[in-house]
Structure formats: C-alpha cells, structure tokens
C-alpha positions in Angstrom: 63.4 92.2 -7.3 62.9 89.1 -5.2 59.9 86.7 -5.1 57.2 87.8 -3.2 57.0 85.8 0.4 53.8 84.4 0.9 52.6 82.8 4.6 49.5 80.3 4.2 47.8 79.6 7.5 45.7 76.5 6.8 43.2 74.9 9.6 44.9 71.9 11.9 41.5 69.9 11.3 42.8 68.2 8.1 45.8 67.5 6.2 46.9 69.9 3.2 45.7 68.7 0.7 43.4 66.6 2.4 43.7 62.3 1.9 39.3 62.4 0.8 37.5 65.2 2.1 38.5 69.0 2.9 37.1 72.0 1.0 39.3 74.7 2.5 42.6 72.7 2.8 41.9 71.1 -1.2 42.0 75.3 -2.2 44.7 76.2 0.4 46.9 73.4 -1.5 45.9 74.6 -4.8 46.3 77.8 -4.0 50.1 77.7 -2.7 50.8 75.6 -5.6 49.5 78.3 -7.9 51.5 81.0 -6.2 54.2 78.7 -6.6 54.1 78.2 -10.2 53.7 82.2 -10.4 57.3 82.9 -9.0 56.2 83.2 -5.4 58.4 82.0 -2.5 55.2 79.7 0.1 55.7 78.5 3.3 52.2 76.8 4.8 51.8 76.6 8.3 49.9 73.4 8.4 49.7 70.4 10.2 52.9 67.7 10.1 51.0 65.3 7.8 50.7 68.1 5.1 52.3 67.1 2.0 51.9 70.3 -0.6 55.2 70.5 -2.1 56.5 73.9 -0.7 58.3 74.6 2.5 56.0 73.3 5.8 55.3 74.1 9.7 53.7 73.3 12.2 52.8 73.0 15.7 50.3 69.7 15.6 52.2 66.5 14.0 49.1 65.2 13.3 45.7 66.7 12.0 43.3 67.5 15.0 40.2 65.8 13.1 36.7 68.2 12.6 35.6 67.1 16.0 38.8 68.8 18.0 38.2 71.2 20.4 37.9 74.4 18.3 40.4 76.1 21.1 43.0 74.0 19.6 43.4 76.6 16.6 44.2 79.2 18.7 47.2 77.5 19.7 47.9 76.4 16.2 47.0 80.3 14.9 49.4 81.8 17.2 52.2 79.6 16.7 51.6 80.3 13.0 52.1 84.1 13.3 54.9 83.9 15.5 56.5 81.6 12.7 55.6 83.5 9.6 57.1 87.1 10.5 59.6 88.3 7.7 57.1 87.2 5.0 55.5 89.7 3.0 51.7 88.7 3.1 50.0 86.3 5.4 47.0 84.5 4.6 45.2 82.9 6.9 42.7 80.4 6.1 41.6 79.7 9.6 38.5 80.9 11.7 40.4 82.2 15.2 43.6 84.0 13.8 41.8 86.6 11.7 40.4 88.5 14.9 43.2 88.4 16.6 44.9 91.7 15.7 48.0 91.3 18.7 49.2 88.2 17.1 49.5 90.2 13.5 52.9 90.8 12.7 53.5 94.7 12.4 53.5 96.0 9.1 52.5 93.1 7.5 49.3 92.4 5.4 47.2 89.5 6.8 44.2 88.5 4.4 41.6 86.1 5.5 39.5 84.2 3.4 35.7 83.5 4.5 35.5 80.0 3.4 31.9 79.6 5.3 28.7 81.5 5.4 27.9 85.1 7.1 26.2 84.0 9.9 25.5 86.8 12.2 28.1 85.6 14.0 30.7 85.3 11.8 29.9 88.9 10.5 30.6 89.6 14.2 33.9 87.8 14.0 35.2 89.1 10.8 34.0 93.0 11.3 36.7 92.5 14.3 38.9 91.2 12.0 38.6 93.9 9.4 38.6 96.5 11.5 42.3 95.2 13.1 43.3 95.9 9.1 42.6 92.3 7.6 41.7 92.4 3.8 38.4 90.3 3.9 38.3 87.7 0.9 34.5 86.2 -0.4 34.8 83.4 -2.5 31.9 84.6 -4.5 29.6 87.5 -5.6 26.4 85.7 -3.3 28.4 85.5 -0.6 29.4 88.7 -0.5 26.4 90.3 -0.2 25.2 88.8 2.7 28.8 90.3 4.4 26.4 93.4 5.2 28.6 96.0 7.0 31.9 93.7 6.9 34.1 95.5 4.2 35.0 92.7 1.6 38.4 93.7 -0.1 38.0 91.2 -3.1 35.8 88.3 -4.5 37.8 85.6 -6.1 36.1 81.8 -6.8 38.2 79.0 -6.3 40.2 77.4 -8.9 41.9 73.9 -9.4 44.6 72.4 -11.4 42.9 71.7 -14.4 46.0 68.9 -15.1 44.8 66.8 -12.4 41.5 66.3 -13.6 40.4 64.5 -16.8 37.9 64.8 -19.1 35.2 61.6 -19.2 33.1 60.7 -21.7 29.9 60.7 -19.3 29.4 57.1 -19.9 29.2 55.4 -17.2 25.4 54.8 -16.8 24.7 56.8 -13.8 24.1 60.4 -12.3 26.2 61.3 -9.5 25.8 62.8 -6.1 29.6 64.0 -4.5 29.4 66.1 -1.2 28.7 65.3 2.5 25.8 63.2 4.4 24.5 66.7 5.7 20.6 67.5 5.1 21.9 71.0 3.8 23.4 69.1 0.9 20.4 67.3 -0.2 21.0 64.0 -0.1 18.0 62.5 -0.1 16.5 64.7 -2.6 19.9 63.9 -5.1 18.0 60.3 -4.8 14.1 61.4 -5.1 15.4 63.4 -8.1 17.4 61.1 -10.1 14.2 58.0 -9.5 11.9 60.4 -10.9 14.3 60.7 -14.0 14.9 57.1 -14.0 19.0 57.3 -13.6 20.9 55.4 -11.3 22.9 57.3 -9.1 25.9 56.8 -7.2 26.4 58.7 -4.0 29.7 59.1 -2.7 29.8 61.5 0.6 32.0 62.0 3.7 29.9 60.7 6.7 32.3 61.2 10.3 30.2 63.0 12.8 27.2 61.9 14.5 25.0 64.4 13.0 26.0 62.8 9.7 25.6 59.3 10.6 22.1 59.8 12.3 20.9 61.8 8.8 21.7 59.3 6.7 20.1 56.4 9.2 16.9 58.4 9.0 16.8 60.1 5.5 19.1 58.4 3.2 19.4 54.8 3.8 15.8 54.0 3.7 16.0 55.5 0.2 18.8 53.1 -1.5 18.4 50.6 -3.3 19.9 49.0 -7.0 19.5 52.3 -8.5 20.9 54.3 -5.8 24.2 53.1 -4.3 26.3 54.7 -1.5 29.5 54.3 -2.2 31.2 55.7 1.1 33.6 58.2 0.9 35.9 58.7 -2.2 39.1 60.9 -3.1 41.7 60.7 -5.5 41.8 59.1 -8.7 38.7 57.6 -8.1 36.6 60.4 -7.1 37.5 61.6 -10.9 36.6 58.3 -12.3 33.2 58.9 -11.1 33.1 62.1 -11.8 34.2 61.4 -15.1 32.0 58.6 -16.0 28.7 60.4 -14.7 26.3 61.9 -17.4 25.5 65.0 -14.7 26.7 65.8 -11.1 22.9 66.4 -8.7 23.9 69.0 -6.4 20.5 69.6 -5.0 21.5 72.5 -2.4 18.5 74.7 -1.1 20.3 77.4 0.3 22.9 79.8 -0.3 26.0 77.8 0.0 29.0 80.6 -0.6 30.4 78.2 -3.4 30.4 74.6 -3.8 34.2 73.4 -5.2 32.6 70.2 -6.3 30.7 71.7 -9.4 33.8 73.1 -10.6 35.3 69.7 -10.1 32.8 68.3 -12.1 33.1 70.9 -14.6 36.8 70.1 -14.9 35.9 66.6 -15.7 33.5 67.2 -18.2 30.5 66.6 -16.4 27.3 68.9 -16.4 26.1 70.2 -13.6 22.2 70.4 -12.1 22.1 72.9 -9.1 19.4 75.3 -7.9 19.6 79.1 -8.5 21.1 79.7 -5.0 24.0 80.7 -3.3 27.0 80.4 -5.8 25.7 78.4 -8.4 24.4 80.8 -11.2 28.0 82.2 -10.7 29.0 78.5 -11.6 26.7 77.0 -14.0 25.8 78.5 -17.3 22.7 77.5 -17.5 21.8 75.2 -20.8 25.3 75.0 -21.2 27.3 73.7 -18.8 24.4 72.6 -16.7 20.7 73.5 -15.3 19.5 75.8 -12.8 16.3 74.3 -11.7 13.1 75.2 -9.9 12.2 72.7 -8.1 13.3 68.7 -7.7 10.4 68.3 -10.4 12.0 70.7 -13.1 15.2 68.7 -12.1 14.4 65.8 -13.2 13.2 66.8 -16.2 16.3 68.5 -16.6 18.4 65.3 -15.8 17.0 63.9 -18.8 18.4 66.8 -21.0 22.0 66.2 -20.2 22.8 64.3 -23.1 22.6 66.9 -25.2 24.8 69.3 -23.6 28.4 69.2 -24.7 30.8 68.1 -22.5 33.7 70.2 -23.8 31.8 73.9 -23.2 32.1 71.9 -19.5 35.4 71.6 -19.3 36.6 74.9 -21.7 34.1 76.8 -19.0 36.2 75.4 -15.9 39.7 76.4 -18.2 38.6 80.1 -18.6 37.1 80.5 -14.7 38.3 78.3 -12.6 41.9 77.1 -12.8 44.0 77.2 -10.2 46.7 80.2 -12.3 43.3 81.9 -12.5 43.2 81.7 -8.7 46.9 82.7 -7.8 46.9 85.4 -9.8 43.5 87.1 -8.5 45.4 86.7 -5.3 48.4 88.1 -6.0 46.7 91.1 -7.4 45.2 91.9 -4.1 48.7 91.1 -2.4 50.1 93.9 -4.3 47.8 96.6 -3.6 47.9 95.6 -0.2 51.3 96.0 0.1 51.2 99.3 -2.3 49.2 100.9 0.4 51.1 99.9 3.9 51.4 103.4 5.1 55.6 103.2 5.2 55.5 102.6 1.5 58.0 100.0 1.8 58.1 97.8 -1.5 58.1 94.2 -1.2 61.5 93.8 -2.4 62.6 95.7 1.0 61.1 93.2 3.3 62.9 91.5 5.9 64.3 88.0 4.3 62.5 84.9 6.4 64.5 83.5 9.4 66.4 80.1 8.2 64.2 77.2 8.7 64.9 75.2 11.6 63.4 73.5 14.2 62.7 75.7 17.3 60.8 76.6 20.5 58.1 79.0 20.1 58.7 81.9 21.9 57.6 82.9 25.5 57.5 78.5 26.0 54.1 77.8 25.9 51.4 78.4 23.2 48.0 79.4 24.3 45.3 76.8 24.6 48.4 74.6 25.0 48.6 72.6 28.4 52.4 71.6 27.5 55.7 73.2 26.1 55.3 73.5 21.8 57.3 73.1 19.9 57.3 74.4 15.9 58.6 71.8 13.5 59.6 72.8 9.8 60.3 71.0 6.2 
C-alpha cells in the first residue's frame, strides 16, 4: 500500500513555520513534519517564504502579514483546493476554506482544525462547514464544549518536537512572561504578579498591531522597571534560552483560551507553569506537579514562590507523554483513517488518484477570486 497523501492548507498571514510568532503556522509545521516522519507523503499549500521541509505551494510569494485584508485567503483557499486534488485528505488550517463546500474536491475528506475560540460567529461559520461534510477538529476538551451544536469529530492538543527544545536548569534568576501584548493575555497582571512574589521577570511578547502597541503604552510600560524588562519579541534559539533559564512561565490568562502552545513549550523546556483554571490549562498543567492552577493573582504569587520545589523533569517527562509532535501526527492520522473508511464508495486509500507532477502552472479558469490580476501557483 502507498503512503497516505496528506494536503495541509496553512493561513497566507505568516510563514510556515513562522520566523517569531505564529501559533497556528508553529503546529501546521509540526504537524506535517510529524506526518512526515510517520510514512506520510505532505504537500503544504503555504505561502512562498515557507520553509517546512516537505513539498510547497503557493499562490502569495510572500506572507500577507496579520493586518491583510482577510478576503485575501479566499484567493489563497481556493487556489489551494484546486492544487491539492488527487491527495487523499485535506486539512485546512485556514478560517474561509472550511465553509466553502464548492471548492471541496469530490470524494475527498477535508478536516478543519478550529485553532480560535467559538464565538457565536464562528459556531455559525463552522456549522456551515460541518454540515458541507468537514470533520471539525478542537484542540482541547474546553474548547469543545463551547462548540454547542457544531459536531466536533475529534479533540487532539498540540504537540511539538520535543528534540528542538532543551531542558534548562531554571537558573536564570527570573520568572518569565512569553505571549502577545494583548490585555486577554495578561500582561500587566504577569508583572503585578511576579512584584508581589518579588521575582524579576522578563517579558518577551509580539507587539505589531495598533491595538497592541496602544495596550502596552497604557497598561504595561508604566509598569516596568529593573525587575520587569520587556524584551521585544523573541523566537528561535533564544526564546528556549529564556524559557530554559526561567524558574516558572506566568501565563496569567482570565478566560477560556482553547489552548495556549506556549505552556507546553515551557513544559518541554523544563519550566513549570502558573496558569489559571481556565480554558485549556487544567488539561495542561498538573497541578503541584508540573505547575499551579491559581485563584487569583494573589494565590499566584504565593505560588510563584513554590516553584522551586517542583521537579523540573516530571515538566519535561509530562510534555514527552502528551505533547510531542509523533503524539500529534498520529492522533491525526487516526481520524484520517476513519474518515476515509467511511467515504460512501469505500474506496481505500491505496486506490486514490496519484498527485499531478509538481510544476509550476496557471490556476485554472485564469483568475482566482478576491484576485484583481491573473495567479499563478508556484511549487517546491
């Protein structure tokens, strides 16, 4: 039997994986490696400054940035599903595509993953979705039960390649704050909380959008000072550094946030966790092991100052067993497979159509939607 053919549909906001910051496009590029690794044949329909190490399109050259017009996907979601038939699943990681139940090839399993929350909107958008015959994917247990009436076909957390993140020894002399400058991330009450515990923090957030920049004008920077230093925005091997050298990662979130990727990155690093018992994080953090679900920003500092005796390596052995990106792939691949069990021909996977050969070509019927000039599909 042949490799399974697997179709990733990633946003055109931000490269895959991203250079800093990018939530959805860090676990689209762990994901596709981890499909990778498990015998599958990827191709991601990305942007053309993607760089995860399997076969690439795209319609955009460049990433659109988080401030694009969101019409712009459209263009991108269609060219995508025009590019991917012959696979045997399609996952699309993207907002507009799911919905869209004419751009589906025929016969062919699309699964969408909800990487936001279930706004009353997006319930709207992805009861469309489900009921064109998409396979609705939460990314935890919290999140899925605010889906309400939308059918969710699976719940699978996010995972990471464990091999790309060491373990630190927690020594650094400082608390750690790793997110965006958003008030829904808490911030300001990362700082309030480590000063009451007496730890220096280090903030590193993304900060691109006017919303962001006017948040921390009026929240944040009237709060730092020696003890708490913004460091800008961080990625790569530095990011881990910190994340390594912190004695605990504040994520002070007060609502239901369906996940939060950086507490498993911190995890992976060694690094407790202190969260509040919302959204995601009890599915997370086990609690007065790996970290602390607090009550309020007053139990959380208290808290802060219990890190030290938590051990480092339950941390990291928690994020092995959970949250690796193998974990990931193959939660994935066992919803692929029923999907494709139950197509109504019957068809196994090993009869599908082979891919087109890889070339450079003109989408077809000359213009994309949303476009205002001919497109043109690229491929790597």
């Amino acid at each position: 039997m042949r490799p399974l053919r697997v179709g990733l549909i990633a946003p055109p906001w931000v490269p895959v994986p991203p250079n800093i910051y990018g939530g959805t496009e860090l676990v689209v590029d762990q994901l596709a490696r981890g499909l990778t690794a498990a015998g599958c044949e990827v191709t991601l329909f990305g942007t053309g400054e993607a760089t995860c190490p399997v076969p690439r399109r795209w319609l955009y050259p460049q990433s659109l940035g988080t401030m694009a017009d969101p019409s712009a996907e459209l263009a991108h979601v269609e060219a995508a599903y025009r590019e991917l038939v012959g696979v045997d699943v399609i996952h699309d990681h993207t907002l507009s595509g799911p919905p869209w139940a004419d751009l589906h090839p025929p016969g062919t399993p699309v699964v969408t993953t909800v990487h936001g929350e279930f706004t009353p909107e997006m319930r709207e958008l992805y009861t469309v979705a489900a009921a064109a015959g998409v396979a609705v994917v939460a990314i935890s247990e919290s999140q899925r039960c605010t889906a309400l009436e939308v059918p969710v076909a699976a719940v699978i957390h996010h995972g990471i390649d464990l091999v790309r993140y060491p373990v630190g020894r927690g020594d650094g002399g400082y608390v750690m704050f790793l997110g965006r400058m958003h008030p829904d991330k808490g911030v300001h009450r990362a700082i309030e909380v480590a000063r009451a515990a007496g730890k220096r923090i280090l903030l590193a957030a993304k900060m691109w959008e006017p919303a962001e920049h006017r948040y921390f004008a009026e929240r944040v920077e009237p709060l730092l000072g020696p003890d708490a230093v913004y460091l800008g925005e961080v990625g790569g091997w530095r990011k881990l550094e910190l994340l390594g050298g912190a004695e605990a990662l504040i994520n002070p979130i007060r609502w239901p946030e369906p996940f939060g990727l950086v507490m498993i990155e911190a995890l992976a690093c060694g690094t407790p966790v202190l969260a509040f018992p919302e959204g995601a994080a009890p599915e997370v953090v086990d609690d007065t092991h790996t970290g602390f679900l607090c009550v309020d920003e007053g139990d959380m500092a208290a808290k802060t100052a219990l890190v030290s005796d938590l051990d480092r390596r339950a941390c990291r052995a928690s994020a092995e067993r959970r949250f690796s990106s193998g974990r990931m792939a193959e939660d994935h691949l066992e919803l692929y497979r029923r999907l494709l069990d139950e197509r109504p021909d019957g068809q196994s996977a090993a009869l599908v159509t082979p891919l087109p050969a890889e070339v450079p070509g003109r989408i077809d019927g000359g213009r994309a939607t949303g476009s205002s000039s001919d497109s043109w599909v690229r491929s790597v």
